[in-house]
N, C-alpha and C positions, 0 to 999 in steps of 0.2 A: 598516347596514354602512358601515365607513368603509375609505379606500385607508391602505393602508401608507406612512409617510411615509418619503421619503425622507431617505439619510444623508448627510451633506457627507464630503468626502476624509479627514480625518483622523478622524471617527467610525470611516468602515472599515479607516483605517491601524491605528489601536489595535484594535479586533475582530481582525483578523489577525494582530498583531503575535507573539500566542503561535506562531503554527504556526514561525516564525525558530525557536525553540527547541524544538519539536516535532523539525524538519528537521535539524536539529542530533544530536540524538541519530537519529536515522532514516540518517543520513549515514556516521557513527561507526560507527553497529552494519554498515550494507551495505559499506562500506570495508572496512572493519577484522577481520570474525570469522569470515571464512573461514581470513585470515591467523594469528588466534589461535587456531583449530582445529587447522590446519596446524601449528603453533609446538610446541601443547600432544601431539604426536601423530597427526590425526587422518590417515588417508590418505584421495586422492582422490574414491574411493567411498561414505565414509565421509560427506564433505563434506555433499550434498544433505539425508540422512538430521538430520543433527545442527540443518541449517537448518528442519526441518520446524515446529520450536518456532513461528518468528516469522507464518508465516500460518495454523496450526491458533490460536495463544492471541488472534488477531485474529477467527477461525470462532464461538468461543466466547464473547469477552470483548463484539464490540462489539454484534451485536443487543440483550446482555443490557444495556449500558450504557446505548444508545437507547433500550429499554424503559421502563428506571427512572429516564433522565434526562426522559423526556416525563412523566413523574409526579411529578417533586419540585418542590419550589418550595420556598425559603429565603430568608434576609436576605441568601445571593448568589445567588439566583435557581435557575433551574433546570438551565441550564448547567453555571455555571461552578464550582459543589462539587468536578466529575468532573474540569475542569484540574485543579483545585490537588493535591485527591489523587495523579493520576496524575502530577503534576509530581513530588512530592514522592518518591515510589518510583522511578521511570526515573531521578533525579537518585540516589537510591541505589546500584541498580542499575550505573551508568554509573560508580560508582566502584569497584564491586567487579569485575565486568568484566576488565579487564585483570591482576588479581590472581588469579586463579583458580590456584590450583594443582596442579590436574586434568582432565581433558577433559572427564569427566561432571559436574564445578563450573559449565564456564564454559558447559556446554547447559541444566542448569537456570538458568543464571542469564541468558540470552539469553530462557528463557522468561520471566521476571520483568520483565527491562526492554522486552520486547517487548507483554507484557500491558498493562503501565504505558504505556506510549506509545498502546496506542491507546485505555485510559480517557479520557484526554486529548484525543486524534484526534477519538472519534468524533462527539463531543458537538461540536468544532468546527466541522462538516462540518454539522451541525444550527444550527448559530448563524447561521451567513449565512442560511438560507433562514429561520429566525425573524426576525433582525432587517428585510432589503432587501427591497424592492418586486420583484417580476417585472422589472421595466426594470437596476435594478443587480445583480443576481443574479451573471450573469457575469463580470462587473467586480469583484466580489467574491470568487470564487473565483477568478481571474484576479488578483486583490491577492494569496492564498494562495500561488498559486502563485508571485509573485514572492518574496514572504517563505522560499517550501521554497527558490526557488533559492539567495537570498543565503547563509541558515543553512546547505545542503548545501555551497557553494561553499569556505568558512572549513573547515568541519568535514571536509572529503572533501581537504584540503590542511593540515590542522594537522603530520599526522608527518611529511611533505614540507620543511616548512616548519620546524618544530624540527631535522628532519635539515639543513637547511643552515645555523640557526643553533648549529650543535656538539653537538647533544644525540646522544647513541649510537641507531644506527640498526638494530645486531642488541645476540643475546644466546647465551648460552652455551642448550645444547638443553633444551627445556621452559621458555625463559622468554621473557616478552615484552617485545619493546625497547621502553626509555626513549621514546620520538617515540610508539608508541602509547600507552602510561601516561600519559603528559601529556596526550595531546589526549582522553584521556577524563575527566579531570579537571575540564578546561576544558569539557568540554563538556557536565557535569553541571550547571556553573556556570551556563552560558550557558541550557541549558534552562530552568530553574527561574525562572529572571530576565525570561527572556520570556514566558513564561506567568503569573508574576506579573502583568507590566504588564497586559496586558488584564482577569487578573481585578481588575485595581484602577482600570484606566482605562475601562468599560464599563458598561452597563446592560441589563436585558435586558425584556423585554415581560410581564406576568401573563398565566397563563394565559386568563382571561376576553378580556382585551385582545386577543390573538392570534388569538380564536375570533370577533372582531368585525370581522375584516378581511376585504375584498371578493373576494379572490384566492385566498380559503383555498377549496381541492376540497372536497366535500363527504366523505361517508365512511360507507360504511353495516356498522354494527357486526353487523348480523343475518348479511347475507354473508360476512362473517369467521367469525364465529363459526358458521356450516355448513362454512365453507372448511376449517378446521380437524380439523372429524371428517371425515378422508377415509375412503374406501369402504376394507372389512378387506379387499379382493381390490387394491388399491394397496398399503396399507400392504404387506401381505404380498408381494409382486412386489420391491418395492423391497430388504425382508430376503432373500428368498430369489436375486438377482440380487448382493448381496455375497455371499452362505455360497458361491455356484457361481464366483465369480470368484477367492474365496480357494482352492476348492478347487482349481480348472485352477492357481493358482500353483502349488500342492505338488505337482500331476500331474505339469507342466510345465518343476518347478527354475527357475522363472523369479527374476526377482530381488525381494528378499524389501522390498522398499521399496514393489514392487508391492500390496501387501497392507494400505497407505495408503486405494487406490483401492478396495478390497473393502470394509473400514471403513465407508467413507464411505458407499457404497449404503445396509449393513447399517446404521446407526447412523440415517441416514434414514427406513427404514422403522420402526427402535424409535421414533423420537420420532414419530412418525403416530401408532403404536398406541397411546403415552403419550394422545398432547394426545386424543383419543378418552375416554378415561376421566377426564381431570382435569377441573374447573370450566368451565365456560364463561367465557373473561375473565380467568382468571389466565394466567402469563407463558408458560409452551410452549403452551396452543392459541394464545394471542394473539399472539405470534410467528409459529406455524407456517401461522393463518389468515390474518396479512399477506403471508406470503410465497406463500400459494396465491392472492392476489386480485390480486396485481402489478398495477399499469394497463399497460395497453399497449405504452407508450414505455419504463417503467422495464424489461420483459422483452425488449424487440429490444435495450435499451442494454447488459444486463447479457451477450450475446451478445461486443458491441464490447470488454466488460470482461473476458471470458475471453481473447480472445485478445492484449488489449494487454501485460495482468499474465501470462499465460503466457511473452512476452517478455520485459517487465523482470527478472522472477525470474531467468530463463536468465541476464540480464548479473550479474545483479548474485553469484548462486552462483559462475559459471566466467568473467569476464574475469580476475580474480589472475591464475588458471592460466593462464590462456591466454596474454595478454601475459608474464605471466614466462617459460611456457616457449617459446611461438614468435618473441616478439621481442628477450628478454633471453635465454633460451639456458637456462636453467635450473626443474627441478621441487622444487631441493632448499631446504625454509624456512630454513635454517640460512644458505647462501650467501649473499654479498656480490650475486651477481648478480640472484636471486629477490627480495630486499628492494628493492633497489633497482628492479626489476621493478613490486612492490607498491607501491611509494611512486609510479609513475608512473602507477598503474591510478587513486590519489588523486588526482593531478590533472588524470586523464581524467573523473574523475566531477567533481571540482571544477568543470571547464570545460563540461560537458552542465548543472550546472545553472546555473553561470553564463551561459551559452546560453538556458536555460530564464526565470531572471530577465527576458532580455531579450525574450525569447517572449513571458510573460504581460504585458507593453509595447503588442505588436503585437496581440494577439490579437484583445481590442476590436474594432480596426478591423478587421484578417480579418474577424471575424463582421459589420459593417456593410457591409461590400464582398461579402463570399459566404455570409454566414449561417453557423448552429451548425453543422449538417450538413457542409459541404463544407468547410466550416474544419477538424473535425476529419477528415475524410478525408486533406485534404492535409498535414498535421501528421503524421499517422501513419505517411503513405508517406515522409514526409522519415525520422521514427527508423528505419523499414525499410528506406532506402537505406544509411543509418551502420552498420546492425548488419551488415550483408551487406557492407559493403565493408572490416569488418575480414577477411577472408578472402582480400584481394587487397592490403591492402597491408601493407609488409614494416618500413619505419620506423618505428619509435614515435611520432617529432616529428608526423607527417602523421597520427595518429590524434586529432589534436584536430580535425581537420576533419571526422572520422566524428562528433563529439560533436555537431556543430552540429545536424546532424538529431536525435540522441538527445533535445537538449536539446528542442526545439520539440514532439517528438511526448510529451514529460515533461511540459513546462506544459500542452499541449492534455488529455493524461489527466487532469490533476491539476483542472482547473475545468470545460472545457464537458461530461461527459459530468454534472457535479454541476447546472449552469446549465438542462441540459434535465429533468433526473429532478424539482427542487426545485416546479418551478408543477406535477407532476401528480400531488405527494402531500398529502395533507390538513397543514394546520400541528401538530392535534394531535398527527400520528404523525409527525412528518419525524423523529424520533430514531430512531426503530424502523426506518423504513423506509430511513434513511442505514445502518443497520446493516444492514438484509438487505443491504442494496444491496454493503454491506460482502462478501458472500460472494462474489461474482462479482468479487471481486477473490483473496481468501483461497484457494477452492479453483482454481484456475488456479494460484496457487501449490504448492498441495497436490500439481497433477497434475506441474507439471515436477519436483519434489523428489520423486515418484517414479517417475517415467517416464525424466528427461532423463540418469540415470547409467547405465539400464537401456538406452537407445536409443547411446548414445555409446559400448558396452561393444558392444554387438551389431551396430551399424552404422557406428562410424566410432572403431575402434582404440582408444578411448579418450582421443578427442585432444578438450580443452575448447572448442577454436575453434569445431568445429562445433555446439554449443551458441549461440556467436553467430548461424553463418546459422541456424540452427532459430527463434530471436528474431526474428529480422528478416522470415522468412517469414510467421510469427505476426501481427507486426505489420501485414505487408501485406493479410493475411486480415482484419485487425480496421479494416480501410479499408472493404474491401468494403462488412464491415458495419454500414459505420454508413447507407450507403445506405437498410438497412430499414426504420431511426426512422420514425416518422409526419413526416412534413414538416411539419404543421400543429402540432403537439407541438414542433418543432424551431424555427418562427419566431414561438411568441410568447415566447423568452426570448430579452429584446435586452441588446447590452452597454451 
């Protein structure tokens, strides 16, 4: 058995370089398509529903990606096939986008660039823990994260930014302004370019090579493959606990967005029943078997990931609205005031990840000075002081100081929750297992796009803000949790 060898600074600068252009389109789309929704017709209500595309095609796309990205191996390796293609689509995607000339256009086509994006993703999130030792691990997704900040920073400030160098900043009704058209343009550009460099400036391990490293878990394929044939009295509990949830919805007239979270049960228990009957070792038992044998650390983390991304979604769905209409004064997409409203939510998210760039800086040390654990604790409770105290304050300008916490608890998401899951899964499957892992981000988004229109309708007028403090509280819940990690799980990955 040999150690993984370590990588000098600018190996992991170019390994990360693609996610700038990942983040880029990630930035665009969370900016920008509530506002194109809006544009194109959609109302308020409507909003969540239409957003559901971007974390169901992520539910779907990335375990299967991790799957058949831990299986390929080519003259570009076994990675990076999955950038290029998915580069090559989102870069698509990102130009048709803003051209959409229907509402039902521009939601399949959110599902297209959102699929494409995390072809891309997921496999990247797999890369560091192939390539870096346990010792740089963190440091490495801590490099990601500064590359999401800088790429979100340009990208979440391009129509801001066209809008003050002259470009028209609305449009007559169902069309979308010039300032967004361009910065999807540009930022088809910019993806594609950055995801090239790494798959041209990197190398990646043979399979064999990887399996001869001293850090790699071991992995017992026998327990998976019983994992997988779960008992017919689960499977079955799981179907019949959606069929009774969908029904109370229609008992109930509840809101029919509700009926996401029925699905979701229901569709759980079909694929139990499936991976039961299929081969041993093809892709749903072997999927569904990784996801029944979790280790220990990756199931208290994936706790921490419900309710971090439970919050992010809320901002990223309802700040438009919210700032347009409690700080700009207006709900109407047409208006001079709502755009202009818009254009400032862009350089509120500009500024959190600009925040965040400088986060994944510090964090390093945070983690040498207080460890994984308490580093992300206190990260967390910083974005859940910011999301809570848009609620109190009344000026737009003074809401870039809420960002400052958004930003910190963005970078601490974005690497240490990857830094701790990475040493406690086997090398062969860290694709697979970056994908499940992938779900305890996805369905937390699933619940607020159905829950959070339904709770704001029934509990608080229908006013978007509160969607923020519902974030924030989230978040603070996702502090708690990360107290549960194994501590020992938690301090052998150093920055």
């Amino acid at each position: 058995m040999e150690s993984r060898p370590r990588l000098s600074f600018w190996q992991i600068w170019n390994m990360c370089f693609g996610f700038l252009g990942i983040q880029f389109g990630f930035a665009l789309q969370n900016a920008n398509v509530s506002r194109i929704f809006q544009t194109l017709g959609a109302d308020m209500e409507q909003v969540p529903g239409l957003w559901i595309a971007a974390p169901l095609t992520g539910l779907l796309v990335q375990p299967v990606v991790g799957y058949f990205s831990d299986r390929t191996w080519t003259r570009l390796g076994r990675r990076r096939p999955y950038f290029l293609a998915g580069a090559l689509l989102a870069t698509l995607a990102l130009f048709v986008m803003p051209n959409s000339p229907a509402l039902w256009i521009a939601a399949g086509t959110l599902w297209i660039l959102d699929a494409s994006i995390n072809i891309s993703m997921e496999p990247f999130r797999a890369f560091v823990g192939d390539q870096l030792p346990p010792s740089q691990r963190a440091s490495g997704y801590a490099m990601q994260s500064f590359f999401i900040g800088v790429g979100a920073i340009v990208a979440s400030l391009l129509p801001w930014l066209l809008a003050k160098a002259g470009v028209a900043n609305t449009a007559g009704p169902g069309e979308v302004p010039d300032t967004v058209r361009y910065a999807f343009y540009f930022g088809g550009v910019v993806l594609f370019a950055a995801i090239g460099w790494t798959v041209l400036r990197t190398r990646e391990y043979p399979p064999e090579v990887l399996a001869s490293f001293d850090d790699t878990p071991a992995t017992d394929a026998a327990v998976a493959h019983a994992a997988a044939r779960a008992p017919t009295a689960v499977a079955g509990a799981w179907l019949l606990a959606g069929l009774a949830l969908a029904a109370l919805i229609v008992w109930r007239g509840w809101d029919r967005m509700l009926y996401v979270l029925a699905g979701m049960a229901a569709a759980y228990g079909v694929l139990l029943f499936v991976s039961r009957v299929l081969r041993p070792g093809s892709m749903v038992p072997a999927i569904i078997g990784d996801l029944r044998t979790m280790p220990r650390t990756m199931r208290r983390l994936a706790i921490v990931q419900f309710f971090s991304w439970f919050a992010l979604f809320a901002m990223w769905i309802y700040t438009t609205a919210a700032v347009a209409g409690t700080h700009f004064g207006s709900s109407d997409p047409t208006s001079a005031a709502y755009n202009e409203g818009a254009n400032w939510v862009g350089v509120l998210f500009a500024a959190y990840n600009g925040f965040a760039a400088l986060a994944a800086i510090a964090i390093p040390w945070m983690v040498r000075a207080l460890g994984l654990r308490l580093t992300h604790l206190v990260n967390l409770w910083l974005g859940a002081a910011g999301l809570l105290s848009f609620l109190l304050v009344r000026d737009p300008q003074w809401l870039l100081l809420s960002m400052v916490g958004v930003g910190f608890a963005w970078a601490s998401i974005l690497s240490l929750p990857y830094a701790m899951l990475s040493d406690s899964v086997p090398a062969t499957k860290m694709g697979v297992y970056m994908g499940i892992f992938n779900f305890f981000i996805v369905i937390p988004q699933l619940v607020a796009a159905s829950l959070l229109g339904f709770l704001l309708k029934s509990l608080f007028g229908g006013q978007p803000l509160w969607a923020l403090v519902l974030g924030g509280a989230s978040l603070a819940l996702a502090g708690l949790c990360v107290l549960a990690i194994p501590r020992l799980a938690a301090q052998e990955a150093r920055a």
